[in-house]
C-alpha positions in Angstrom: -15.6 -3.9 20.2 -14.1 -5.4 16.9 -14.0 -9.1 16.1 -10.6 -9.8 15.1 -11.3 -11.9 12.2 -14.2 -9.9 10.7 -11.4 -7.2 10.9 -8.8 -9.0 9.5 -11.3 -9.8 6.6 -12.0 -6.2 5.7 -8.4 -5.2 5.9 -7.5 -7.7 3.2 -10.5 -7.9 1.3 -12.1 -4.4 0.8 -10.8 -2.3 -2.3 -7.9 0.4 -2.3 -9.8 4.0 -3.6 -7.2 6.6 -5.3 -6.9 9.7 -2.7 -7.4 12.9 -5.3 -4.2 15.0 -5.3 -1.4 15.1 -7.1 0.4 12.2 -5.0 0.3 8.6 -5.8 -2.1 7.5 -2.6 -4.5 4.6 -2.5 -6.8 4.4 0.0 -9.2 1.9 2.3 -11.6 3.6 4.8 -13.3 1.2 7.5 -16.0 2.5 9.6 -15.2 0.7 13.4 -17.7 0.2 15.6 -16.8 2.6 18.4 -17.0 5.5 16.7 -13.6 5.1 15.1 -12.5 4.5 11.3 -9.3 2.8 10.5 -7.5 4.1 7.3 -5.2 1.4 5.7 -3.1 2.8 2.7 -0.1 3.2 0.8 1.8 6.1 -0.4 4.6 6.5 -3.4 8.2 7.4 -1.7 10.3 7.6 -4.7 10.9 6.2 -8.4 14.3 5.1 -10.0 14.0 4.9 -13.9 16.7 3.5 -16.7 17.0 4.0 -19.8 16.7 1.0 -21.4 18.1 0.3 -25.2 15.9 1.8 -28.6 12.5 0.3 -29.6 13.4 -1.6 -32.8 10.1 -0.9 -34.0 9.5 3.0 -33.0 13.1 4.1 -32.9 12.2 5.6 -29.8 14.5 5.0 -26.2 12.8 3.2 -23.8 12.7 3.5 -20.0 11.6 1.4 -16.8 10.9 2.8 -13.5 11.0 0.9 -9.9 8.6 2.9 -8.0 8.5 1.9 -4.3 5.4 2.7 -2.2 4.9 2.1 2.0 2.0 0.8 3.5 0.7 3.1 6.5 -2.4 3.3 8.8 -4.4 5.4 11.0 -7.2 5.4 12.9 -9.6 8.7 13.1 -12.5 9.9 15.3 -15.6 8.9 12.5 -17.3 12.5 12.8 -14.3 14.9 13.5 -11.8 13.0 11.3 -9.2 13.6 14.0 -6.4 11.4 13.9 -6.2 9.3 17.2 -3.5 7.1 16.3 -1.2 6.9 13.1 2.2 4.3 11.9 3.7 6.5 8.6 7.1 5.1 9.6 6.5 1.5 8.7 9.2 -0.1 6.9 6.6 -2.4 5.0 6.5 -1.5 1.3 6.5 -3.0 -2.2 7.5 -1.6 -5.7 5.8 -1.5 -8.7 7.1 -1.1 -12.2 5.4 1.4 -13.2 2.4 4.2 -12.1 0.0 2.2 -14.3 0.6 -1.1 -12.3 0.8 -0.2 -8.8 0.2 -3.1 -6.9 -3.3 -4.0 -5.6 -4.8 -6.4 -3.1 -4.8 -8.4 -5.7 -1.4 -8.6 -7.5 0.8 -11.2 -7.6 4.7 -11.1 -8.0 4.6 -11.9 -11.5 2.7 -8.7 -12.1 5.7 -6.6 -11.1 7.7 -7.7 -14.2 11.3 -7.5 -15.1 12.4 -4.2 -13.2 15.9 -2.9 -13.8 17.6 -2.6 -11.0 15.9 -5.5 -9.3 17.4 -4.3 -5.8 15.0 -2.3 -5.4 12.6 -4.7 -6.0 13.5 -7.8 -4.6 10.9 -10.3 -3.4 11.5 -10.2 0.2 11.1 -6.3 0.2 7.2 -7.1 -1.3 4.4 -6.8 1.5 1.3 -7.4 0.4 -1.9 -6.6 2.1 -2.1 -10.5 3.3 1.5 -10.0 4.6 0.9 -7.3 6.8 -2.2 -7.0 8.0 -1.3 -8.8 11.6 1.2 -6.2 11.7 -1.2 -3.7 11.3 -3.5 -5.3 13.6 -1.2 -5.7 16.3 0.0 -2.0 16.0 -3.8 -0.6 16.9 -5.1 -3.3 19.5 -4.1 -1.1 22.3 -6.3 1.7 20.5 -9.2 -0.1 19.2 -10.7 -2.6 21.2 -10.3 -5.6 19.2 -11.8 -9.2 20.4 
């Protein structure tokens, strides 16, 4: 069985690993303690750039991209890797402004910048790890026993 707040604590607080592949997927594996891991992560679902105007100083055009990226989870069998339960069709996401600042656990909203066409990134569709984690918590109880 899995104390809820020691959960809750690992969810938020251990660090996002890059999955290797081609995709933009970040990553946080924790082991359970009934032979079960849960795997907490996000995952790029599309990027809208604009051409912004000419560097003054290079004399190259510029561009911005909104990339937005949802949050999923899923909880695995530790030894066969078999998925036992999975949520990909959250609605909780974030954008970043670009593939070299994807948020963190640790980013704040100033870190997103000035993103053209803010309406993809406007504050309220922002989910942090903090924000969701009841959410995700909630979702697996009737899977994992959680105390």
């Amino acid at each position: 069985m899995v104390n809820e707040d020691e959960l809750t604590d690992m969810i938020v607080n251990m660090d996002l690993e890059k999955v290797d592949g081609p995709k933009d997927i970040w990553e946080k594996k924790i082991d359970l303690d009934d032979g079960r891991s849960l795997v907490v992560g996000y995952e790029e679902e599309s990027k809208v750039c604009q051409g912004l105007t000419k560097d003054l100083t290079s004399g190259t055009d510029e561009e911005k991209c909104a990339i937005t990226y949802s949050w999923y989870w899923e909880v695995r069998d530790s030894e066969t890797w078999d998925v036992i339960y999975e949520n990909h069709d959250t609605d909780l996401g974030f954008c970043s402004e670009d593939l070299q600042r994807a948020w963190s656990d640790e980013s704040t909203f100033e870190d997103i910048g000035d993103v053209p066409g803010t309406e993809l990134c406007t504050w309220s569709d922002q989910n942090g790890i903090d924000d969701i984690v009841e959410d995700i918590i909630d979702d697996i109880r009737d899977v994992v026993k959680i105390q």
